[in-house]
MDTraj code that builds the backbone (N, CA, C; nanometers):
import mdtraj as md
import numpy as np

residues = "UNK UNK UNK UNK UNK UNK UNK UNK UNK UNK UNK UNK UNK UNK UNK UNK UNK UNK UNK UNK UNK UNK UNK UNK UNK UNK UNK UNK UNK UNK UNK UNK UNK UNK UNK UNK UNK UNK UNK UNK UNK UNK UNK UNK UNK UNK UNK UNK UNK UNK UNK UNK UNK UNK UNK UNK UNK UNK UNK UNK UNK UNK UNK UNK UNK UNK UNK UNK UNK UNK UNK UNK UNK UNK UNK UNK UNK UNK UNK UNK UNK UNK UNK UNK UNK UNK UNK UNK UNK UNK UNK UNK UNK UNK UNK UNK UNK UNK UNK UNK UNK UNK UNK UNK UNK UNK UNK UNK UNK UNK UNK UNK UNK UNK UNK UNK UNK UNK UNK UNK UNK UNK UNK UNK UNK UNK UNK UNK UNK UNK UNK UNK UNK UNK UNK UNK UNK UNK UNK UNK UNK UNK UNK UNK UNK UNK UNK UNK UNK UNK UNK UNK UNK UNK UNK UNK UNK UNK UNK UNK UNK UNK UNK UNK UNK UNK UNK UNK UNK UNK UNK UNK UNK UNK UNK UNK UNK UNK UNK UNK UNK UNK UNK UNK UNK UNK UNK UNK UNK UNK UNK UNK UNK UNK UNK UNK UNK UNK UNK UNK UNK UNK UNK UNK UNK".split()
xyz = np.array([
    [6.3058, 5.6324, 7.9037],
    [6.3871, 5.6240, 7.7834],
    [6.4369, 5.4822, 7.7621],
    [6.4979, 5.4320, 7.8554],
    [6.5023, 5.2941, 7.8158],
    [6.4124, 5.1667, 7.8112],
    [6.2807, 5.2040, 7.8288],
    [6.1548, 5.1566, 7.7760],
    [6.1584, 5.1679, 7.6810],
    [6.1683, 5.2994, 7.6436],
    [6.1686, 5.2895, 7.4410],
    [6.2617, 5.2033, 7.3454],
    [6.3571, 5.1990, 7.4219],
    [6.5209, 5.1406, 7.3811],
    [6.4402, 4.9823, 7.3908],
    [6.3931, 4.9346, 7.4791],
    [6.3922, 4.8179, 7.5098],
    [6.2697, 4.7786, 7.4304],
    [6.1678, 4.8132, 7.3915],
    [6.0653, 4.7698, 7.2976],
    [6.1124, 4.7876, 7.1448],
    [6.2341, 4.9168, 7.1015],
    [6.2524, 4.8892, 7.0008],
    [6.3095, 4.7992, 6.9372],
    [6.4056, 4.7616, 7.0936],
    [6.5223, 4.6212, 7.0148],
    [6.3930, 4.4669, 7.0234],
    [6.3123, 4.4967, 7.0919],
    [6.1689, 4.3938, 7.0825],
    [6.1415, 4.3309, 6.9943],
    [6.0715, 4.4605, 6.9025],
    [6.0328, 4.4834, 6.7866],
    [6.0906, 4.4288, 6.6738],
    [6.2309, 4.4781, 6.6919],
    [6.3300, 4.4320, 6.5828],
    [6.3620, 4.2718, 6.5830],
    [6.3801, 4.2171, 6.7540],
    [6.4428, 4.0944, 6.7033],
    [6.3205, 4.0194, 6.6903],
    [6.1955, 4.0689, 6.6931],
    [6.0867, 3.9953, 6.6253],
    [6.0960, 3.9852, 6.4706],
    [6.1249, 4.0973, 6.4075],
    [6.1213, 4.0790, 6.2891],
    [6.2253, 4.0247, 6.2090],
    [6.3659, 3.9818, 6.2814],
    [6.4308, 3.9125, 6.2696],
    [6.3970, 3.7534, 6.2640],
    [6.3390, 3.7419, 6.3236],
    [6.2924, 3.5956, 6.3439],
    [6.2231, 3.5392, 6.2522],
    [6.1004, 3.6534, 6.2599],
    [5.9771, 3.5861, 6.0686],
    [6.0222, 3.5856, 5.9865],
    [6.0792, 3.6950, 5.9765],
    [6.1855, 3.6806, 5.8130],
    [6.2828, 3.6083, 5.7880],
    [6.3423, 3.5386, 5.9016],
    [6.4156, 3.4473, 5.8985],
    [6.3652, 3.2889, 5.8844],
    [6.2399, 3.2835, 5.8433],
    [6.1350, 3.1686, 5.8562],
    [6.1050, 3.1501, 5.6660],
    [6.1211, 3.0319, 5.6335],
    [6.0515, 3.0290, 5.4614],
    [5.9629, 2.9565, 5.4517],
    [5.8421, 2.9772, 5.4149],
    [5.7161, 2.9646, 5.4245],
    [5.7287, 2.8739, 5.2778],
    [5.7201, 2.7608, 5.2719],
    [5.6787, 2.6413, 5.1401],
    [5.5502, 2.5969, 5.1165],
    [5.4785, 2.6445, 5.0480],
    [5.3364, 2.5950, 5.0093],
    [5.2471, 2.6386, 5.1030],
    [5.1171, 2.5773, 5.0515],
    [5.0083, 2.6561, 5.1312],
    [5.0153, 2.5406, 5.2707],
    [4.9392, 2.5858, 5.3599],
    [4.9376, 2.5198, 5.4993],
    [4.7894, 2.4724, 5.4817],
    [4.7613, 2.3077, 5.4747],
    [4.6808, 2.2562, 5.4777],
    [4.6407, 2.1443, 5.5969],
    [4.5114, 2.2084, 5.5995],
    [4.4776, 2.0639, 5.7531],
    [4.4813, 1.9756, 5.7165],
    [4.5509, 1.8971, 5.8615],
    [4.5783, 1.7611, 5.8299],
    [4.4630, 1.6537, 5.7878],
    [4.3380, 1.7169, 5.8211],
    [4.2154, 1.6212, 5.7900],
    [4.1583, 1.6296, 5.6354],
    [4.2296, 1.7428, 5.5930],
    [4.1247, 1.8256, 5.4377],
    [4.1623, 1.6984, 5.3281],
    [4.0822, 1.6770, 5.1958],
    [4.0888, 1.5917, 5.1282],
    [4.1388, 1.6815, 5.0265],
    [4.2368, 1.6307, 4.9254],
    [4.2946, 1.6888, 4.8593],
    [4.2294, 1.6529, 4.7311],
    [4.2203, 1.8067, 4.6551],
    [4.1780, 1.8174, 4.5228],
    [4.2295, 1.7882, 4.4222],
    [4.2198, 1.7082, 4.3090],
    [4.3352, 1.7051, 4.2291],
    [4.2260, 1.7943, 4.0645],
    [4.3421, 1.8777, 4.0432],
    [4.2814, 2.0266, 4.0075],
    [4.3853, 1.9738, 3.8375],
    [4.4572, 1.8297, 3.8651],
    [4.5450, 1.8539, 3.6931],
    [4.4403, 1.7996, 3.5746],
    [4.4827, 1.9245, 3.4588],
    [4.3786, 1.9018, 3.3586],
    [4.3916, 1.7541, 3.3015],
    [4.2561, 1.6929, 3.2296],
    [4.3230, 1.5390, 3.1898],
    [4.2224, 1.5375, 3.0467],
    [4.2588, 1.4384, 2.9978],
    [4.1418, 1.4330, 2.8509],
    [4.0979, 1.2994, 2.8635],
    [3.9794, 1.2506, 2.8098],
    [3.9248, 1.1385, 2.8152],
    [3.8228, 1.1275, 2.6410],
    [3.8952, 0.9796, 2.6382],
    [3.7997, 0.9692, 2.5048],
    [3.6802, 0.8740, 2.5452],
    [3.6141, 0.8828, 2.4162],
    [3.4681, 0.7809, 2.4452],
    [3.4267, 0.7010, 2.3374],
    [3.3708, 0.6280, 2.3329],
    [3.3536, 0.5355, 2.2067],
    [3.2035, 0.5401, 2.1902],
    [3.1623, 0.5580, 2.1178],
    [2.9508, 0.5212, 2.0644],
    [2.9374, 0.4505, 1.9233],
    [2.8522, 0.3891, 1.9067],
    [2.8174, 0.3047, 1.8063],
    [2.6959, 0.3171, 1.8087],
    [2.6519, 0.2991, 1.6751],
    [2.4906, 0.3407, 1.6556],
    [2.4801, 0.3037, 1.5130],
    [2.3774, 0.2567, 1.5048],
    [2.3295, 0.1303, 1.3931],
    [2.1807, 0.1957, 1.3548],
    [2.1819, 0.1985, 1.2115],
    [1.9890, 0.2006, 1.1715],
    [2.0024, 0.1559, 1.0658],
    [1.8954, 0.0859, 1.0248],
    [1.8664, 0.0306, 0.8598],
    [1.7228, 0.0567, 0.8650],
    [1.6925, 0.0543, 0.7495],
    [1.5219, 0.0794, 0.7109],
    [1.5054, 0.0323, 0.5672],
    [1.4222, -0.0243, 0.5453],
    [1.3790, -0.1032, 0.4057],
    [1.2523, -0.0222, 0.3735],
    [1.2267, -0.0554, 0.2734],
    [1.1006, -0.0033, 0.2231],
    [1.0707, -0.0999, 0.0960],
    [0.9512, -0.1644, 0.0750],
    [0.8758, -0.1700, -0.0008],
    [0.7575, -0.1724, -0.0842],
    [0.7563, -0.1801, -0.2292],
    [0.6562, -0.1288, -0.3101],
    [0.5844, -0.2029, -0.4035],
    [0.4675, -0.2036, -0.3745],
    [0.3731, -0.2698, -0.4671],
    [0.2919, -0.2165, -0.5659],
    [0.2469, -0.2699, -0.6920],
    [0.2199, -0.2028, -0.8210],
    [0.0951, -0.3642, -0.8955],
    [-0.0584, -0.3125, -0.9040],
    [-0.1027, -0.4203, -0.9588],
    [-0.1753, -0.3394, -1.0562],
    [-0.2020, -0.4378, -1.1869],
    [-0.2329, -0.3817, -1.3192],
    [-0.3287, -0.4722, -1.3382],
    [-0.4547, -0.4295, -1.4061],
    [-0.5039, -0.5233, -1.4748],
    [-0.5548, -0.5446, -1.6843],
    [-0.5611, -0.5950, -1.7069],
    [-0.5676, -0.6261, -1.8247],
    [-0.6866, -0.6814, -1.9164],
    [-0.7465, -0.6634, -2.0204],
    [-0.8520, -0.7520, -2.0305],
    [-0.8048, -0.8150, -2.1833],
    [-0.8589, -0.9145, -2.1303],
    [-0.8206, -0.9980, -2.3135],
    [-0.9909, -1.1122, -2.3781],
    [-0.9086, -1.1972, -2.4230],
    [-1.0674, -1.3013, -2.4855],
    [-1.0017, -1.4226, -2.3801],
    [-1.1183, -1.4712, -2.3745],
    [-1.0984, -1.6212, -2.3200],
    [-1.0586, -1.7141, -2.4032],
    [-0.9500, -1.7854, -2.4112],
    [-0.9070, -1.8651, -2.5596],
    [-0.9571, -2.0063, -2.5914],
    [-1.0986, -2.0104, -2.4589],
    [-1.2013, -2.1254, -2.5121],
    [-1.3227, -2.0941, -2.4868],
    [-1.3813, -1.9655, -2.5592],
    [-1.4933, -1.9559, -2.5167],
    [-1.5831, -1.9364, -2.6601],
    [-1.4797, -1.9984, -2.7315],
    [-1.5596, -2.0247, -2.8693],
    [-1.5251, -1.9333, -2.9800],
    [-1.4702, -1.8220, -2.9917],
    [-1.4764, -1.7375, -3.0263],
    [-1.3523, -1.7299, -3.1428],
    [-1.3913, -1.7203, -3.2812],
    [-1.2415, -1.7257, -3.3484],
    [-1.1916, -1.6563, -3.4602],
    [-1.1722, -1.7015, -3.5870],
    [-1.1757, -1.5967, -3.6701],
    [-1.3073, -1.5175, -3.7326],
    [-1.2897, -1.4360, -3.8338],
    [-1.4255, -1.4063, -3.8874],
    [-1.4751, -1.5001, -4.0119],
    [-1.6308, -1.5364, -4.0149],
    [-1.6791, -1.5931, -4.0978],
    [-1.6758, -1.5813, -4.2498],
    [-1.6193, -1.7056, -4.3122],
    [-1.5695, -1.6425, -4.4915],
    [-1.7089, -1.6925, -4.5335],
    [-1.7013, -1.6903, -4.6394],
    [-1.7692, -1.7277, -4.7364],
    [-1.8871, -1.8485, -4.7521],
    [-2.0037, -1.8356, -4.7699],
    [-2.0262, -1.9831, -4.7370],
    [-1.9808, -2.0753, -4.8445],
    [-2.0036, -2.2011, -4.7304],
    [-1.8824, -2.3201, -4.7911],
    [-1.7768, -2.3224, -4.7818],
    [-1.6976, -2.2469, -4.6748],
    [-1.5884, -2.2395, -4.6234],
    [-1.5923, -2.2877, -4.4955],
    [-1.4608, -2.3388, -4.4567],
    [-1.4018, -2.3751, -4.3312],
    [-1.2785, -2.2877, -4.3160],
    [-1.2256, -2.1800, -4.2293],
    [-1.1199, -2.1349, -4.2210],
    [-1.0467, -2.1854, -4.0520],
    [-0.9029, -2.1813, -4.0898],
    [-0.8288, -2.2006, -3.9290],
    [-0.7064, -2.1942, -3.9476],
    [-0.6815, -2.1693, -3.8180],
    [-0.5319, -2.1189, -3.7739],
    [-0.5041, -2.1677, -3.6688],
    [-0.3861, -2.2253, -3.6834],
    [-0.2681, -2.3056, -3.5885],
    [-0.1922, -2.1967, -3.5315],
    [-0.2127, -2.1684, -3.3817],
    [-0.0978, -2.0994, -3.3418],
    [-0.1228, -1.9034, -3.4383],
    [0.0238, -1.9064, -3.4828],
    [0.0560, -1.7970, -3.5513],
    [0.0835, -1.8259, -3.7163],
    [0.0456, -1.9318, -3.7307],
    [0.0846, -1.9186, -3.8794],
    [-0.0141, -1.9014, -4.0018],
    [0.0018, -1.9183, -4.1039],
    [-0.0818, -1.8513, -4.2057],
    [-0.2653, -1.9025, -4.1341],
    [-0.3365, -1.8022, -4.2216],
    [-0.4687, -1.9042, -4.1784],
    [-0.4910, -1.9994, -4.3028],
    [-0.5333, -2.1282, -4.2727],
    [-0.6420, -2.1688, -4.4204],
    [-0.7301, -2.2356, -4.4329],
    [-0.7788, -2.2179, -4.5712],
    [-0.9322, -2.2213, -4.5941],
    [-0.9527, -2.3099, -4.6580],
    [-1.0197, -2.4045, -4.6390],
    [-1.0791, -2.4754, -4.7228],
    [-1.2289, -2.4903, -4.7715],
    [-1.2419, -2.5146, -4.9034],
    [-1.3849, -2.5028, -4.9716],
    [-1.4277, -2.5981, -5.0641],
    [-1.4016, -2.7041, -5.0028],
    [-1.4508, -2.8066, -5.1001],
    [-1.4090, -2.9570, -5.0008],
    [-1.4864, -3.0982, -5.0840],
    [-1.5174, -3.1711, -4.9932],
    [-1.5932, -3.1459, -4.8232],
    [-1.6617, -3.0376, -4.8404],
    [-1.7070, -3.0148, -4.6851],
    [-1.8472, -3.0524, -4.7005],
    [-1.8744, -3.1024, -4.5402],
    [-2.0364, -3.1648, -4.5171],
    [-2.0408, -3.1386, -4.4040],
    [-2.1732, -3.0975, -4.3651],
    [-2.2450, -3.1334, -4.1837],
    [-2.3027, -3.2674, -4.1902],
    [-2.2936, -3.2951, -4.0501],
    [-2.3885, -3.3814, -4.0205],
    [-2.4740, -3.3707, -3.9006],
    [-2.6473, -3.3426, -3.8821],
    [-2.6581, -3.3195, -3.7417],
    [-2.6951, -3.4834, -3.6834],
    [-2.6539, -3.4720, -3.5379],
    [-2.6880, -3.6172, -3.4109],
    [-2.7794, -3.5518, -3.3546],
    [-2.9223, -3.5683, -3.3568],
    [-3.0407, -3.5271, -3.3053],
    [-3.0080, -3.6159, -3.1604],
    [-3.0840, -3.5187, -3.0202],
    [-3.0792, -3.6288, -2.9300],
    [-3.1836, -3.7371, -2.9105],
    [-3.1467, -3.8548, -2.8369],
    [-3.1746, -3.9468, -2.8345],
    [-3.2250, -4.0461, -2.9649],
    [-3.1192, -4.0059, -3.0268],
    [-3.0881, -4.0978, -3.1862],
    [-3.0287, -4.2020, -3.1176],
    [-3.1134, -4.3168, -3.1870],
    [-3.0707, -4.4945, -3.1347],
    [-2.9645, -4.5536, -3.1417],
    [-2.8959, -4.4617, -3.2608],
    [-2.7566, -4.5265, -3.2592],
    [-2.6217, -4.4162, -3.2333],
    [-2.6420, -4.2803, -3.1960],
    [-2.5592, -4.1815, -3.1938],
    [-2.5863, -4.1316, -3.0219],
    [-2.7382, -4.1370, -2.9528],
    [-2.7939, -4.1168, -2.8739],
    [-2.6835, -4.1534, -2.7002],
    [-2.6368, -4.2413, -2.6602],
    [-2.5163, -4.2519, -2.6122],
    [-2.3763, -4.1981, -2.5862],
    [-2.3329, -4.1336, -2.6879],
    [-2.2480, -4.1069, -2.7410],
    [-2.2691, -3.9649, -2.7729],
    [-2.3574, -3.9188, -2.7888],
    [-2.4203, -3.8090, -2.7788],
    [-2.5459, -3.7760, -2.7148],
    [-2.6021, -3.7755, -2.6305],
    [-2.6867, -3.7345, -2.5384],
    [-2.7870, -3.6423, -2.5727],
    [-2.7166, -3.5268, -2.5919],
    [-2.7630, -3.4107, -2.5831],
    [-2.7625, -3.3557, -2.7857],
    [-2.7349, -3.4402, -2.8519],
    [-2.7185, -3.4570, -2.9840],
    [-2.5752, -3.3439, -2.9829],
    [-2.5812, -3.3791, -3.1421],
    [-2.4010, -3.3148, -3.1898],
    [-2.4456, -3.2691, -3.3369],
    [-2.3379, -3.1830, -3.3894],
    [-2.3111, -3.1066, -3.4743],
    [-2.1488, -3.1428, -3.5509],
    [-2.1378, -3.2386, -3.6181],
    [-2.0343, -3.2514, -3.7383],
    [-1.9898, -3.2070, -3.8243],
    [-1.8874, -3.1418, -3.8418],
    [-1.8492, -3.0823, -3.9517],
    [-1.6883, -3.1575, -4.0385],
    [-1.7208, -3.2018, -4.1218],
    [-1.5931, -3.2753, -4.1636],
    [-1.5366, -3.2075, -4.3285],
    [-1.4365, -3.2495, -4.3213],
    [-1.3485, -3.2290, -4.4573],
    [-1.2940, -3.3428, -4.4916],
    [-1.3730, -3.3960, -4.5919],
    [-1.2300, -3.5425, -4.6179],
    [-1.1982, -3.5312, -4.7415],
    [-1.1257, -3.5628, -4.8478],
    [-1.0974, -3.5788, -4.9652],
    [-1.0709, -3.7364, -4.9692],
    [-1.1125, -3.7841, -5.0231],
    [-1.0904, -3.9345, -5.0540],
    [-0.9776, -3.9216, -5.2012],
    [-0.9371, -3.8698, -5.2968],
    [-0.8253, -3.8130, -5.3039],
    [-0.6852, -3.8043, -5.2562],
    [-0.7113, -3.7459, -5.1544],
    [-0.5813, -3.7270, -5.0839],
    [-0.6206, -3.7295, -4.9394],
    [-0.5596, -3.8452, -4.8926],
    [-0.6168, -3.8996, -4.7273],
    [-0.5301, -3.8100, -4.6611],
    [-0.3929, -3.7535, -4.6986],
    [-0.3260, -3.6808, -4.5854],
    [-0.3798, -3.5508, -4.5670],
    [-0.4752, -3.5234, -4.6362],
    [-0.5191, -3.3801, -4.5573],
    [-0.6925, -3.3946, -4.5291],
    [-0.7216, -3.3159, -4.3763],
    [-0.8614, -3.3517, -4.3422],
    [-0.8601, -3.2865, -4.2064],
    [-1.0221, -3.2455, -4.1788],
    [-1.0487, -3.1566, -4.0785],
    [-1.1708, -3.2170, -3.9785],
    [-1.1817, -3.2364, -3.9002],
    [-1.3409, -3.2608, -3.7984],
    [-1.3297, -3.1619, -3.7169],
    [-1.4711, -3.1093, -3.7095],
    [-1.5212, -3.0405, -3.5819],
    [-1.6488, -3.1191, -3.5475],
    [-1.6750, -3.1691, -3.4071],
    [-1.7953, -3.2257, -3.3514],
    [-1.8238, -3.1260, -3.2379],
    [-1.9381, -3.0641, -3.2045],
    [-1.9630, -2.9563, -3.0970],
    [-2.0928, -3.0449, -3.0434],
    [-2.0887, -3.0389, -2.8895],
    [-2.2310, -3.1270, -2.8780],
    [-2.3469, -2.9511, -2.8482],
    [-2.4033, -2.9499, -2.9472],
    [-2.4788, -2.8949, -2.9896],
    [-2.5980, -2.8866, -3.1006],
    [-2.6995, -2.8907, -3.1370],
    [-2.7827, -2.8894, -3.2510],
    [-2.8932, -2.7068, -3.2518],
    [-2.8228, -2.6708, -3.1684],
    [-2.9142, -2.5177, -3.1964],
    [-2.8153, -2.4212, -3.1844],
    [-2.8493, -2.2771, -3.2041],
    [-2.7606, -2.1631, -3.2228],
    [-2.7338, -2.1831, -3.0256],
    [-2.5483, -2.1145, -3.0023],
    [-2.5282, -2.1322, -2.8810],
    [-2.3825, -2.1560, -2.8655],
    [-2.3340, -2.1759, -2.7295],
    [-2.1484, -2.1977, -2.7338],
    [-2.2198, -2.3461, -2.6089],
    [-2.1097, -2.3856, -2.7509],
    [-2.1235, -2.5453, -2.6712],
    [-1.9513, -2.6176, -2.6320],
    [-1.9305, -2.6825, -2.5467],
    [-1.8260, -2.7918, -2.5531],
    [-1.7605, -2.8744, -2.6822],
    [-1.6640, -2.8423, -2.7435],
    [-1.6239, -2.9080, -2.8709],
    [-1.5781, -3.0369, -2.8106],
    [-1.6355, -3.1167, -2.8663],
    [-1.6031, -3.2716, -2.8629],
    [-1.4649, -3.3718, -2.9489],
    [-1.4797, -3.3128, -3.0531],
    [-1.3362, -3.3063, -3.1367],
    [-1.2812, -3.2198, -3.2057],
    [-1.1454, -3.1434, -3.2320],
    [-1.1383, -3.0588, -3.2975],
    [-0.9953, -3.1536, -3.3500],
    [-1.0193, -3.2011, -3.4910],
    [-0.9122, -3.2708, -3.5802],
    [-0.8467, -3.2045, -3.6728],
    [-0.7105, -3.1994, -3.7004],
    [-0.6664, -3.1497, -3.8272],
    [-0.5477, -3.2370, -3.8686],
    [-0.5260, -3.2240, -4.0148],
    [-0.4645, -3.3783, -4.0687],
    [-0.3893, -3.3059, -4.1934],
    [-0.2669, -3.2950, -4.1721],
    [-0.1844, -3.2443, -4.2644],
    [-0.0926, -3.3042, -4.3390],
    [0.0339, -3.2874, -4.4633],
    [0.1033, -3.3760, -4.4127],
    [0.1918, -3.3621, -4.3526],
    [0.2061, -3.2583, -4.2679],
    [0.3271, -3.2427, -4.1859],
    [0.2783, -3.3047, -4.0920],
    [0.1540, -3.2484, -4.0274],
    [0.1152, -3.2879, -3.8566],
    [-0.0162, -3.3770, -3.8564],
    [-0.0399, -3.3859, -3.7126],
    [-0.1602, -3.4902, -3.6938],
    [-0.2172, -3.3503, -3.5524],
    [-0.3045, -3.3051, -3.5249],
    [-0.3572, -3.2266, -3.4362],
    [-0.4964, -3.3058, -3.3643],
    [-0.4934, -3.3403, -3.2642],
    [-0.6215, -3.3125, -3.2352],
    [-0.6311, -3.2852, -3.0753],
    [-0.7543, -3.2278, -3.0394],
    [-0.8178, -3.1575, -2.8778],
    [-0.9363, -3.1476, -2.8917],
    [-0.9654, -3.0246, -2.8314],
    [-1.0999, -3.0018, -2.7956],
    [-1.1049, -2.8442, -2.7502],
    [-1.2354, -2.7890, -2.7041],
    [-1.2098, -2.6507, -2.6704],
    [-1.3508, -2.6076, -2.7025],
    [-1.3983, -2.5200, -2.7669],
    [-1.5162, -2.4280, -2.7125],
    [-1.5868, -2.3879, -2.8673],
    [-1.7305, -2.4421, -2.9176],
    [-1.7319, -2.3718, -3.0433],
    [-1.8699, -2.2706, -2.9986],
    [-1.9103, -2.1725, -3.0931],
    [-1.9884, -2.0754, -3.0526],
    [-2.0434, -2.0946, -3.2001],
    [-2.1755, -2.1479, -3.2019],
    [-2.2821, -2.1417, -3.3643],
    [-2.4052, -2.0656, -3.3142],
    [-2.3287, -1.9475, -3.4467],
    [-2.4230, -1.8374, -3.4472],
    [-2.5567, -1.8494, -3.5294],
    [-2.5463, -1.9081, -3.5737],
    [-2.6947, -1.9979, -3.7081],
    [-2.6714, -2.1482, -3.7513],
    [-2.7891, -2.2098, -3.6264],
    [-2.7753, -2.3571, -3.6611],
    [-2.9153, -2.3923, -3.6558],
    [-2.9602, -2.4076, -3.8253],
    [-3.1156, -2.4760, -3.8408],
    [-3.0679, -2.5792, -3.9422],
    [-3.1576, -2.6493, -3.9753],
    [-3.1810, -2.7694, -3.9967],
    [-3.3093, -2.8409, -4.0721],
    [-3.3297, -2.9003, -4.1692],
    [-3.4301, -2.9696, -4.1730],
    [-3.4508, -3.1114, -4.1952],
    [-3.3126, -3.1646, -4.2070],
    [-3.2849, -3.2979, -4.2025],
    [-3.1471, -3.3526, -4.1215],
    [-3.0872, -3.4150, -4.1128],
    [-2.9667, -3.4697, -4.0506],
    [-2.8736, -3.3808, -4.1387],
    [-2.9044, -3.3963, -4.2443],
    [-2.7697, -3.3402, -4.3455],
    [-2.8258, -3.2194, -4.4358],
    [-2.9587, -3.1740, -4.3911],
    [-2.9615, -3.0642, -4.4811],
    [-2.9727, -2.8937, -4.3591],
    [-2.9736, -2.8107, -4.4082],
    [-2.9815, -2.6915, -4.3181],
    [-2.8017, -2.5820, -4.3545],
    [-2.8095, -2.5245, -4.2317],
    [-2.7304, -2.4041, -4.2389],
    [-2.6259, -2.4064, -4.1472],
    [-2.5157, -2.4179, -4.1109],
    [-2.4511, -2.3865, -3.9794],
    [-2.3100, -2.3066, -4.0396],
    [-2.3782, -2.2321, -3.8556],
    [-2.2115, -2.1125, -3.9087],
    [-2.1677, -2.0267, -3.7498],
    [-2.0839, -2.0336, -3.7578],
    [-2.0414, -2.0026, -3.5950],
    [-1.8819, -1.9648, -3.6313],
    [-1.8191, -1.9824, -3.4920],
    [-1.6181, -1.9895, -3.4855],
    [-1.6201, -2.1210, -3.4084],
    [-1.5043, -2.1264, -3.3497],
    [-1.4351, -2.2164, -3.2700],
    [-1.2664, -2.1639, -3.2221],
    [-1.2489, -2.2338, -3.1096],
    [-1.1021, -2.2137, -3.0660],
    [-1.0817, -2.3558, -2.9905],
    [-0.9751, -2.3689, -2.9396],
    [-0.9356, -2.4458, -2.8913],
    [-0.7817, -2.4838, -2.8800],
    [-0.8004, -2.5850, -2.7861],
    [-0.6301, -2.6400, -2.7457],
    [-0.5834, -2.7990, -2.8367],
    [-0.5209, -2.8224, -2.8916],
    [-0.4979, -2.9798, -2.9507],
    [-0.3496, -2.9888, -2.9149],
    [-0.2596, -3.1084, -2.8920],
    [-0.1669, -3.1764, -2.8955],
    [-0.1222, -3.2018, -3.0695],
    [-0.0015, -3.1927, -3.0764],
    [0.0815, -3.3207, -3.1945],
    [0.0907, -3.4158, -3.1781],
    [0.1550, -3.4689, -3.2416],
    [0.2180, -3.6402, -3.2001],
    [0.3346, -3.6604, -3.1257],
    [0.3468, -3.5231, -3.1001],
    [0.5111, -3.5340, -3.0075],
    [0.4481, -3.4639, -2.8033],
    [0.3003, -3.4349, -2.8191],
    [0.2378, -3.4379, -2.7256],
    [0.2647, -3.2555, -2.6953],
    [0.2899, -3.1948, -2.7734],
    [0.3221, -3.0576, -2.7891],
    [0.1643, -2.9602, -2.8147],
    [0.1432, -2.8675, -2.7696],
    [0.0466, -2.8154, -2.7421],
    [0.0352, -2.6691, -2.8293],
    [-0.0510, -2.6544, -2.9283],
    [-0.1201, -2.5980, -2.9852],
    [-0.2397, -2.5243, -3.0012],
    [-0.2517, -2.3976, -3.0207],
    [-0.3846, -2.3076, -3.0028],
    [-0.4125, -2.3094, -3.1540],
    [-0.5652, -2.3516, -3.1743],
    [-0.6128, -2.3542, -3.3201],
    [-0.7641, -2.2763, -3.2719],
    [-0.7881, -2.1829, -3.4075],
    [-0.8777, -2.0885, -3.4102],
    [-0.9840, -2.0913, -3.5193],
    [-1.1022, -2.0105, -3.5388],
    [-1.1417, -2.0945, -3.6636],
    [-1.2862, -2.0391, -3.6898],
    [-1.3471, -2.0427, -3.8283],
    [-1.5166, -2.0284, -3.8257],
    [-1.5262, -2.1184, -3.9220],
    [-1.6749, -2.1350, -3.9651],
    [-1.7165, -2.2392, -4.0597],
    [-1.8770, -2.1332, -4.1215],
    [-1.8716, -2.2004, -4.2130],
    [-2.0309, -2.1227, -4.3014],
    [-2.0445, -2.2479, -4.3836],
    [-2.1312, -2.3195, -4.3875],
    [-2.2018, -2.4285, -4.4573],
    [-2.3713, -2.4033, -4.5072],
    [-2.3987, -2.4418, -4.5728],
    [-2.4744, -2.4402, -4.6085],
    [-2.5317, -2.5799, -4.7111],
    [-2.6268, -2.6522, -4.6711],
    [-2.6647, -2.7811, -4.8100],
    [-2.7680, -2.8335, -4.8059],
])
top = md.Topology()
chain = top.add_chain()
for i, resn in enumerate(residues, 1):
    res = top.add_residue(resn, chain, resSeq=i)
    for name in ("N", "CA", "C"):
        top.add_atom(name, md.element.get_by_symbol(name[0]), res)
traj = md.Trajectory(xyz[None], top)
């Protein structure tokens, strides 16, 4: 009986003792690495760049006249000379007009013309301020090199050169026969200003 007595008071002042003990936090080894478990936020920065170009190409083509290949207004009347400066009116003239052909190797034109020439003039002895030359080195139907292309107004003084195209050029003397074609070309003023003149001729004598 006092075995029992003596394990119960055992018992008891054991449990006196733990409960008399306050247990603070968890019990960690002294070697363990400690977790750190507090939530945190973190920002971040990115940058990012693109460009892109694009381009576009577009080709057209066009067809027009060559503006010296002889080619000019339409043929009036015979015994006419018609032409046009640029854009402005056309005109005609029909009177005082003559050919003259330069056969080649003429003794005194032959030099100077080579390959012989084709004259066409307007003069009025009348009235000196108005007057026309065309010289084409040519003497047969064909598009030849214009050698002079003159015009004499009284406003302006024109002259160049450029491209004539004779569609009927016979002949049976220097000054007698048929010629008839166009012409175009480029001439200067007197102020060195540049001009497109256009043109046909029909002679006949």
């Amino acid at each position: 009986m006092r075995d029992l007595y003596y394990k119960c008071f055992a018992a008891l002042f054991l449990i006196a003792i733990i409960s008399s003990c306050k247990l603070e936090g968890d019990i960690i080894p002294a070697n363990a690495v400690k977790i750190d478990t507090t939530k945190s936020t973190g920002t971040g920065t990115g940058t990012g760049t693109g460009t892109g170009t694009g381009t576009g190409t577009g080709t057209g083509t066009g067809t027009g006249t060559d503006p010296t290949d002889g080619s000019g207004l339409a043929i009036g009347s015979v015994g006419t000379v018609i032409y046009q400066v640029d854009e402005q009116p056309q005109v005609t003239l029909s009177s005082n007009l003559q050919f003259t052909i330069y056969k080649p190797g003429d003794p005194i034109t032959g030099m100077l013309y080579p390959d012989g020439a084709t004259q066409i003039m307007m003069f009025n002895p009348n009235n000196l301020s108005l007057s026309f030359t065309l010289t084409f080195l040519g003497v047969k139907p064909g598009t030849f090199d214009t050698f002079l292309l003159s015009i004499t107004t009284s406003s302006t003084q024109l002259s160049g050169g450029g491209k004539t195209n004779a569609t009927v050029l016979s002949y049976s003397s220097t000054t007698k026969g048929t010629v008839q074609g166009t012409f175009n070309g480029d001439v200067l003023d007197g102020a060195f200003n540049t001009h497109h003149v256009k043109g046909s001729f029909n002679l006949k004598q």
